[in-house]
N, C-alpha and C positions, 0 to 999 in steps of 0.2 A: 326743747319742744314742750317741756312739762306746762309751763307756764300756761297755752294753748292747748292743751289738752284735756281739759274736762276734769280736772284732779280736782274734787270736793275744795272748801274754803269756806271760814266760816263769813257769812252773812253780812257781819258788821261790817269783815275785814274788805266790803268789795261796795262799800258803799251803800248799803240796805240797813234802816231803822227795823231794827228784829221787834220792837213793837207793832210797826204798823205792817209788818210782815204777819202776823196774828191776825190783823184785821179781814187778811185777804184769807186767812184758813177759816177765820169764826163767816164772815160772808156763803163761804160752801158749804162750809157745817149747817151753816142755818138754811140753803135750798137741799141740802139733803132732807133736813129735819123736818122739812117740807113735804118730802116726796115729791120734788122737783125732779131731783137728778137721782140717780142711781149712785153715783158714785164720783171719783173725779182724780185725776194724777196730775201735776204738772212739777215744770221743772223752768229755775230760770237758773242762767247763769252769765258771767260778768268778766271783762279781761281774762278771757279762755279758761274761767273756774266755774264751777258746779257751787251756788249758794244755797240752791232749795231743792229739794228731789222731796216731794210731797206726797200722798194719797189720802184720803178719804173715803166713806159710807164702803158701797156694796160692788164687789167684779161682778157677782150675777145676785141680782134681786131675786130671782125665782127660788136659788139654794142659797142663800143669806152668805154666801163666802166672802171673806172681806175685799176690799180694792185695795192691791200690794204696788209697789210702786214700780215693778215691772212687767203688769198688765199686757194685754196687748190688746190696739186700738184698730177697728175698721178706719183708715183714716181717710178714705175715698179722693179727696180733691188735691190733699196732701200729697199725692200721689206725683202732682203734673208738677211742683218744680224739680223732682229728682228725674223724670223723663225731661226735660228741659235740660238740664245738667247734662245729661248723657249725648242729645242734640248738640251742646255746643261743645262737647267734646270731641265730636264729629267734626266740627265746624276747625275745630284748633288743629284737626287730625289733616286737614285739607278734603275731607272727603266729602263733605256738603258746605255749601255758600248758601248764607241767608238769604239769598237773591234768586235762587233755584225756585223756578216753579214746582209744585208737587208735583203736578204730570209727569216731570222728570221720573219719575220714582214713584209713579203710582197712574200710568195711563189713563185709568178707568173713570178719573174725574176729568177727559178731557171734553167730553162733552157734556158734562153738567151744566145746567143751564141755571137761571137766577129768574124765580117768581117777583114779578114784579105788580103792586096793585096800578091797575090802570081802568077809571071810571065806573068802579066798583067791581071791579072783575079782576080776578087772578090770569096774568099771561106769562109764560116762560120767555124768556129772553136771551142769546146766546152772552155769556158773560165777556167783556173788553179787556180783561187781562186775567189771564189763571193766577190761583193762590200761590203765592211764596212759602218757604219754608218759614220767612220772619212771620208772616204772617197767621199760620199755626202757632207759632210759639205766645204769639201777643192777642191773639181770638180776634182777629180782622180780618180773618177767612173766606168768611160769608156763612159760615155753620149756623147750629144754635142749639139748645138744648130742651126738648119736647115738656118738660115741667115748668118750663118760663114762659109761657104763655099757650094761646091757643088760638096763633094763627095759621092759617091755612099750611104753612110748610112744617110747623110743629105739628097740627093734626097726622098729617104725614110720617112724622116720624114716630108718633104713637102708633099707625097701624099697623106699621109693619115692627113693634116692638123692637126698637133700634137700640135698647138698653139692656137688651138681652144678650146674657154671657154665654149662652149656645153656639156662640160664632166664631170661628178662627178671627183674628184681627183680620186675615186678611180677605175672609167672606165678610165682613161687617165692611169693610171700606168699598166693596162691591156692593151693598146694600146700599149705602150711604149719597154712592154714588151716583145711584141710580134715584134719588130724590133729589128737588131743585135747591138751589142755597138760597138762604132767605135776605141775603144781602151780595152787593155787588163785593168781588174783593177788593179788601184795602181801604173801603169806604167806613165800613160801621164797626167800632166795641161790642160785642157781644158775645160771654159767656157761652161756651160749647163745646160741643163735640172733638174741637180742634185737635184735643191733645191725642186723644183717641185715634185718630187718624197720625198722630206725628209718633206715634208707636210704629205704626204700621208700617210707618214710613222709615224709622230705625230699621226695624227687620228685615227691609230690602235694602239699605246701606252695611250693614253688618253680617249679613247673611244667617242673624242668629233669633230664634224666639227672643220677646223683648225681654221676659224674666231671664232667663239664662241671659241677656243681654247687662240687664241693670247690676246682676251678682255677678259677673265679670269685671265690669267698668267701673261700678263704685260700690255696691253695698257687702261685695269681699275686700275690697283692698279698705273701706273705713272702718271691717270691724262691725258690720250693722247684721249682728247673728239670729234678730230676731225677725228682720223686713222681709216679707215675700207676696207671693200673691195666694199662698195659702201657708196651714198654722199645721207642722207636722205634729204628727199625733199624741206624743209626747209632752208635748205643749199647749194643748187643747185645755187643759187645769185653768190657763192664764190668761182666756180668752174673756174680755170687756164684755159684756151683753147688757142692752138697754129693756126698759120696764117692755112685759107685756104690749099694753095699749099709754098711747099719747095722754098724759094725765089732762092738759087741754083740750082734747073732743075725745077721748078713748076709742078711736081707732086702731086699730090693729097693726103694731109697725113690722115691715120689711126689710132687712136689713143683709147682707151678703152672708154667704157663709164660709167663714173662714175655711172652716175643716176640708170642703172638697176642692178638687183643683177646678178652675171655671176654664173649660174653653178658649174664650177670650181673654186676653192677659191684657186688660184696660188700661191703656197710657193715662189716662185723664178721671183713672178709680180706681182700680182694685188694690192696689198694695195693704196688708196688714203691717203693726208697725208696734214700738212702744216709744214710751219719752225718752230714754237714754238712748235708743238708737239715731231717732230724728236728730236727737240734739248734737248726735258725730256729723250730722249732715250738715244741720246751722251751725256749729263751727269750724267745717271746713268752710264754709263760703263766709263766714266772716274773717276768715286768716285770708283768705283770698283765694281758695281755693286748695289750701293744703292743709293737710292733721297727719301729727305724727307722722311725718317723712313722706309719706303721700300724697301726691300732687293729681288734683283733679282738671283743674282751669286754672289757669294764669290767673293771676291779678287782674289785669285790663278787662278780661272778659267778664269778671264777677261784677265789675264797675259798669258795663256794659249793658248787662242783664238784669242789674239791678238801676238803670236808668229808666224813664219814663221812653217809650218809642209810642205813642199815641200822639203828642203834640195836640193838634188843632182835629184830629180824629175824634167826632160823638163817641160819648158811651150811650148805649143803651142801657135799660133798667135801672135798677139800685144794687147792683152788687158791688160798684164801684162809688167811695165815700168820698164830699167832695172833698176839695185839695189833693185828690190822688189821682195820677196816672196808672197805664199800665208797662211793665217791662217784656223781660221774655221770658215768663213764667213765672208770675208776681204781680201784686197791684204793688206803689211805688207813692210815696208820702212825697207832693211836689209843695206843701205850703205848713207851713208850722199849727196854724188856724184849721179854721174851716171846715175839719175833720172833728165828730162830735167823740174823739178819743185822743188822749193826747200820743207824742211821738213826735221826735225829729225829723225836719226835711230829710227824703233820702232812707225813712225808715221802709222795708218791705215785711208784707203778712201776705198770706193766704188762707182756706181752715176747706176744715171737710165736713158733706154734708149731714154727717151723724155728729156732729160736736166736737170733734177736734179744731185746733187753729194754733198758729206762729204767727210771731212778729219778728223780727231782726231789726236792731238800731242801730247801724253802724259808728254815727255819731257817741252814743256812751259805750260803746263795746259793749253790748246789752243783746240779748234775745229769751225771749221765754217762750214756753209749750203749753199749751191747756188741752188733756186729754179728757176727752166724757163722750160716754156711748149710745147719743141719741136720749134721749126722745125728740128725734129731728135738731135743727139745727141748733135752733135755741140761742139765737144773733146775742142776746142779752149779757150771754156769762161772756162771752168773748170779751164786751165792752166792759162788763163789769172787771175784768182780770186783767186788761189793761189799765183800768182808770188806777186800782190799787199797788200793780206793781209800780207804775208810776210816782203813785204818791209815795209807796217805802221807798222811795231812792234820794236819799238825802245830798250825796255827794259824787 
C-alpha cells in the first residue's frame, strides 16, 4: 500500500522540474509581498506520493504567527465532495437509490412549489416531478444560493437568513422548504443549497448527526485527525485567519468560526480541514476509493462520480468553466480545450469560498491543494496554481 499512500518523494523523482516548482513558490511569495494574501499552504502529490507539502507568509496577520504547513483551513465548499462520498456510500450500502425522491426522506419538501416568471410577475407553480437524490448530488434540484443573485427566490432566501448556523439541519430543511425552488427539478445547473439538504437527508438515512456521521464513515477510518466542523481547543494555535478587511474594497470579512460548535452541521460548508488531511481524501478516490487498507467506494462508483451527469442539462452562471460538466459532487473536465486552465479530460476540482481549491487528474495520477484563508475567493490564485503546476510537470 506504501506506494499509495502519501509517503513524501522527492520532486524530480515524480516528474516535477524542481525549478519551475520555485516559480509556483516565488509567484505566492510575491502576492504575499503584496499583501494580497495572508498567507498560503499547499500540497501536490503524484502516483500516491507526497512531492510538495509547502507554506508560506502569515497563519494570522493580526499576530504576525507564521503559516506552518499544518494550518487549519475554513474550507466551506470543500466540504460537499466528502458529504457526497458518504451519500454514495449509502447508495453502495443499498440504503438509498439515486432515483429516490427526497420526499422520500425528507416529506416537508413535498409541497414546495417552483416560482416561476410569468408576464413579469412571479407565480408559484406545483412542481412535475420532486427532486432525486442524484439530483442533490449534481445541483439540478431546483435550489440555489442567495449570494448568486437577486432574484425574487434568492431575495427570499436572504430574509429569512437561510445561511444561518442557528438551525438544526433539520429546522433549516423545514425553512428551506417552506421557500419556492427557483427552478423546476432536473431542469437547470445551479449552484446551491443542495448539499445542505443532502446532509439532512443523511441524518434521516443513518440515524446519526451528519458530523458524528462523516467521522464514522470516513474521516476516522482515513486517518483525517484534523477535519471537523469545529477546531478543539487545543488546536485553536493552528487556525488559518484572513486579513482584517478585503484589501480590494476594505470591507470587513465574515468568516465561520472554527472555535465554537454551530448548530447546523453544514453539508455543503462547514467542515474545517488542513492539506495533509484532504489530500487522505483525494487519494483515496484516486486509488479508487481505498487508502491504506481502507475501502470507501468501489472503483466503479469513483468512475461514476467522477463522470459528467449534466449532459445537455444548462448550467447556470459562471461557476461552471467551459468544457466542463458536472458529476456527483464535482465539476468534471469533459474537453482538453476550452477551459481557460489547463487539465486532462476527466480531470475534477472544486474549492471553497474563502480560498481553498482541488483538482484531481486522474489521467497523470496528479492532484494538488491550494489552501489560503480568504480574502474572499480570490478565483485568480486558483488559476494561477494550476497554470504553474502544470507547467513544472515535465514528464
Amino acid at each position: 500500500m506504501g506506494a499509495k499512500s502519501l509517503s513524501p518523494a522527492p520532486a524530480a523523482e515524480l516528474g516535477f522540474c524542481t525549478q519551475r516548482l520555485q516559480t509556483l513558490r516565488a509567484a505566492f511569495q510575491a502576492e504575499i509581498d503584496r499583501q494580497r494574501l495572508p498567507g498560503a499552504v499547499w500540497l501536490l502529490a503524484r502516483h500516491g506520493q507526497c512531492a510538495v507539502l509547502d507554506s508560506l507568509g502569515q497563519l494570522d496577520p493580526a499576530t504576525g504567527a507564521p503559516m506552518t504547513p499544518d494550518a487549519v483551513f475554513r474550507i466551506y465548499s470543500m466540504t460537499k465532495p466528502l458529504v457526497s462520498v458518504a451519500a454514495m456510500m449509502q447508495v453502495e450500502r443499498g440504503a438509498l437509490l439515486l432515483s429516490d425522491p427526497i420526499t422520500r426522506y425528507l416529506p416537508e419538501f413535498a409541497a414546495t412549489p417552483v416560482a416561476v416568471g410569468l408576464e413579469g410577475a412571479v407565480q408559484l407553480q406545483a412542481a412535475p416531478q420532486p427532486a432525486t437524490v442524484q439530483d442533490l448530488l449534481r445541483h439540478t434540484a431546483g435550489f440555489t444560493y442567495e449570494f448568486l443573485g437577486n432574484a425574487p427566490v434568492q431575495q427570499q432566501y436572504s430574509q429569512v437568513n437561510i445561511a444561518s448556523r442557528e438551525r438544526t439541519n433539520a429546522a433549516f430543511c423545514q425553512q428551506l422548504a417552506a421557500l419556492p425552488l427557483m427552478y423546476q427539478p432536473g431542469t437547470v445547473w445551479e449552484y446551491s443549497r443542495a448539499t445542505d439538504v443532502l446532509g439532512r437527508l443523511l441524518e434521516v438515512v443513518t440515524g446519526q448527526p451528519l458530523g458524528q456521521h462523516l467521522q464514522h464513515a470516513i474521516l476516522g477510518p482515513l486517518g483525517m485527525k484534523d477535519t471537523g466542523f469545529v477546531v478543539p481547543p487545543e488546536h485553536h494555535h493552528r487556525i488559518a485567519e484572513p486579513f482584517a478587511h478585503d484589501p480590494d474594497g476594505g470591507v470587513p470579512l465574515k468568516v465561520l468560526d472554527p472555535r465554537r460548535a454551530p448548530t447546523m452541521e453544514a453539508g455543503g460548508g462547514g467542515l474545517m480541514s488542513t492539506a495533509s488531511d484532504y489530500a487522505r481524501f483525494l487519494q483515496c478516490l484516486l486509488n479508487g476509493g481505498e487508502l491504506d487498507g481502507v475501502r470507501l467506494l468501489g472503483p466503479q462508483t469513483v468512475a461514476f462520480m467522477t463522470a459528467d451527469h449534466l449532459g445537455t442539462i444548462p448550467a447556470m452562471g459562471t461557476l461552471l468553466p467551459p468544457g466542463h460538466g458536472f458529476g456527483l459532487g464535482f465539476a468534471v473536465r469533459t474537453a482538453p480545450g476550452l477551459a481557460p486552465v489547463p487539465g486532462s479530460v476527466g480531470t475534477y476540482h472544486w474549492s471553497g469560498i474563502a480560498g481553498t481549491s482541488f483538482f484531481v487528474d486522474p489521467a497523470l495520477d496528479l492532484f494538488g491543494i491550494l489552501m489560503v484563508q480568504a480574502p474572499n475567493q480570490r478565483e485568480q490564485y486558483r488559476a494561477l496554481f494550476r497554470n504553474l503546476v502544470y507547467a513544472a510537470l515535465l514528464e
